[in-house]
matplotlib code that plots the C-alpha trace (Angstrom):
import matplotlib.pyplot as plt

x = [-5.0, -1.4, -1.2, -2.5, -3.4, -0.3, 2.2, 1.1, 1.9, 4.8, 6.2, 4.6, 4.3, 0.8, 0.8, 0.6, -1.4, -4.3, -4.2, -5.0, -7.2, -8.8, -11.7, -14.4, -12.3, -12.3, -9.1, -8.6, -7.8, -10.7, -10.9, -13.6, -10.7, -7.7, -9.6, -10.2, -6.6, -5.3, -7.8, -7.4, -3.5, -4.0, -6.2, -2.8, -0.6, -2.5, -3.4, 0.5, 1.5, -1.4, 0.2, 3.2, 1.4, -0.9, -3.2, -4.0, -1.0, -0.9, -1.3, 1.1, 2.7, 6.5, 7.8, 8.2, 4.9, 4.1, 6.0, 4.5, 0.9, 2.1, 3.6, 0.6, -2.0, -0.3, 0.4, -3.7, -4.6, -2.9, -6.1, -4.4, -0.9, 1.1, 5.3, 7.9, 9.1, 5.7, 5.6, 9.4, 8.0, 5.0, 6.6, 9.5, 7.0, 5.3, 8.6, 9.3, 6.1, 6.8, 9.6, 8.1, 5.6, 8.5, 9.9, 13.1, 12.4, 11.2, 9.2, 11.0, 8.4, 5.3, 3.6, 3.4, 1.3, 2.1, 3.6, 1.2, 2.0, 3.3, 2.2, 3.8, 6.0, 7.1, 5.3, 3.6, 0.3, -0.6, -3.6, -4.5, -6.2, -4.4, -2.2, -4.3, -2.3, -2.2, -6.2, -8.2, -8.7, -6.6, -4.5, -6.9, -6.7, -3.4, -1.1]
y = [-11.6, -11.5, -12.7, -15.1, -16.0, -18.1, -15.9, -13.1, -15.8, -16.6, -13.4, -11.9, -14.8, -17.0, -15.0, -11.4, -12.1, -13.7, -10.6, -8.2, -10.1, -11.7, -9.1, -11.5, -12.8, -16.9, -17.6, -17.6, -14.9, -13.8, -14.6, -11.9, -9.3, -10.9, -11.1, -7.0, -6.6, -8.6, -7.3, -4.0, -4.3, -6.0, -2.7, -0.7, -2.4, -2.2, 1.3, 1.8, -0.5, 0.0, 3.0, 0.1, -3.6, -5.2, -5.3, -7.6, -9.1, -13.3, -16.1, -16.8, -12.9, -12.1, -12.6, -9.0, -8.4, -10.6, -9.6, -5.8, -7.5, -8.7, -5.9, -3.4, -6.0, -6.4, -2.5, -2.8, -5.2, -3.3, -1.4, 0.4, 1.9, -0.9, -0.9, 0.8, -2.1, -2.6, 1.1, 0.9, -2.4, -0.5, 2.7, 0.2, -1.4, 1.9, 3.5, 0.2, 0.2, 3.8, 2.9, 0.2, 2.5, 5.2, 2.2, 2.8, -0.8, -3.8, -6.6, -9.9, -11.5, -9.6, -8.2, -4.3, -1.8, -1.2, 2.3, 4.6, 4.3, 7.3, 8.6, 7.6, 10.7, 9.8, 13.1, 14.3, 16.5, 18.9, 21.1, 24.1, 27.4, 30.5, 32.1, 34.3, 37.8, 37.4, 36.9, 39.7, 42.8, 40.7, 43.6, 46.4, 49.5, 48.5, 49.7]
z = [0.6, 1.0, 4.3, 6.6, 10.7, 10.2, 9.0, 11.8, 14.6, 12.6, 12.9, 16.3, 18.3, 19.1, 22.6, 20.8, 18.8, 21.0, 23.0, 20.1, 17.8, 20.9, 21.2, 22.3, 25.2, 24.3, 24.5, 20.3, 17.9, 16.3, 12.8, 11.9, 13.1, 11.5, 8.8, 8.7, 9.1, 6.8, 4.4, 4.9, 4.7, 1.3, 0.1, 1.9, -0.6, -4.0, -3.3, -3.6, -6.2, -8.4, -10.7, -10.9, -10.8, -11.9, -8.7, -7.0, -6.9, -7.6, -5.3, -3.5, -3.4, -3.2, 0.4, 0.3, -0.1, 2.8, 5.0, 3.9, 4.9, 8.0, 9.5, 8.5, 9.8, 13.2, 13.8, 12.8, 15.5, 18.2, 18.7, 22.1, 20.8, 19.2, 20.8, 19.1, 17.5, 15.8, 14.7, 13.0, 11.2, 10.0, 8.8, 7.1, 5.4, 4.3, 3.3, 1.0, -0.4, -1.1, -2.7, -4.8, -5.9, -7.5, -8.9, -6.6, -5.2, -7.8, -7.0, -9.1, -11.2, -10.4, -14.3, -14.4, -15.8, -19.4, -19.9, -22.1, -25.7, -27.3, -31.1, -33.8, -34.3, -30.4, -29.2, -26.4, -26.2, -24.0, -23.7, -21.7, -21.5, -23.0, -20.3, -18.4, -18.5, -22.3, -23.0, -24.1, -21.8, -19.2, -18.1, -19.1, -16.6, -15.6, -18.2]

ax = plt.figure().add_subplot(projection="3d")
ax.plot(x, y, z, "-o")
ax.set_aspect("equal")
plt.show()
């Protein structure tokens, strides 16, 4: 996981984040819930940078990266409509990881996926059917 209960309170506050990952009502975050969320922004993030890096990414991750986890997990927890300003996070986060994922944005230090090896004459292959107004009896009764 990229992220943890610390780095959410870190970043949203120890009073936010009680009320929405406090589904059972004691008092403390849930950690079943933060779990999920952090969990499933983890999956978020390697489902982007998996055509890029080596997924998942190393313990400890980039900042970046966990800063990425933390703002998808907390627009997560807000099960109700989270505030603007945990929307803008979210879709900043999804734009960078968009980014990442073209290769417009690099992650320092993070091992990539090797780029496919080319044949020795440095060519490429492509197959496909024969074009279809060109087969056999294609264009019969037309002409």
């Amino acid at each position: 996981m990229y992220a943890g209960l610390d780095d959410l309170i870190a970043r949203a506050g120890e009073a936010e984040i009680r009320q929405i990952a406090d589904r059972d009502r004691d008092g403390t975050p849930d950690p079943e819930v933060i779990t999920a969320a952090i969990a499933d922004a983890a999956e978020t993030i390697d489902g982007y940078l998996r055509g890029r890096y080596l997924t998942p990414l190393s313990d400890p991750p980039p900042a970046m990266v966990r800063g990425w986890a933390v703002s998808i997990a907390r627009h997560r927890l807000h099960r109700n409509g989270p505030p603007e300003h945990v929307i803008a996070d979210y879709r900043d986060a999804l734009k960078q990881l968009g980014d990442a994922s073209a290769g417009r944005l690099v992650l320092a230090g993070v091992d990539g996926v090797a780029a496919p090896v080319a044949d020795a004459a440095g060519g490429v292959h492509a197959a496909s059917d024969a074009p279809v107004f060109s087969r056999p009896g294609a264009m019969d009764g037309w002409l």
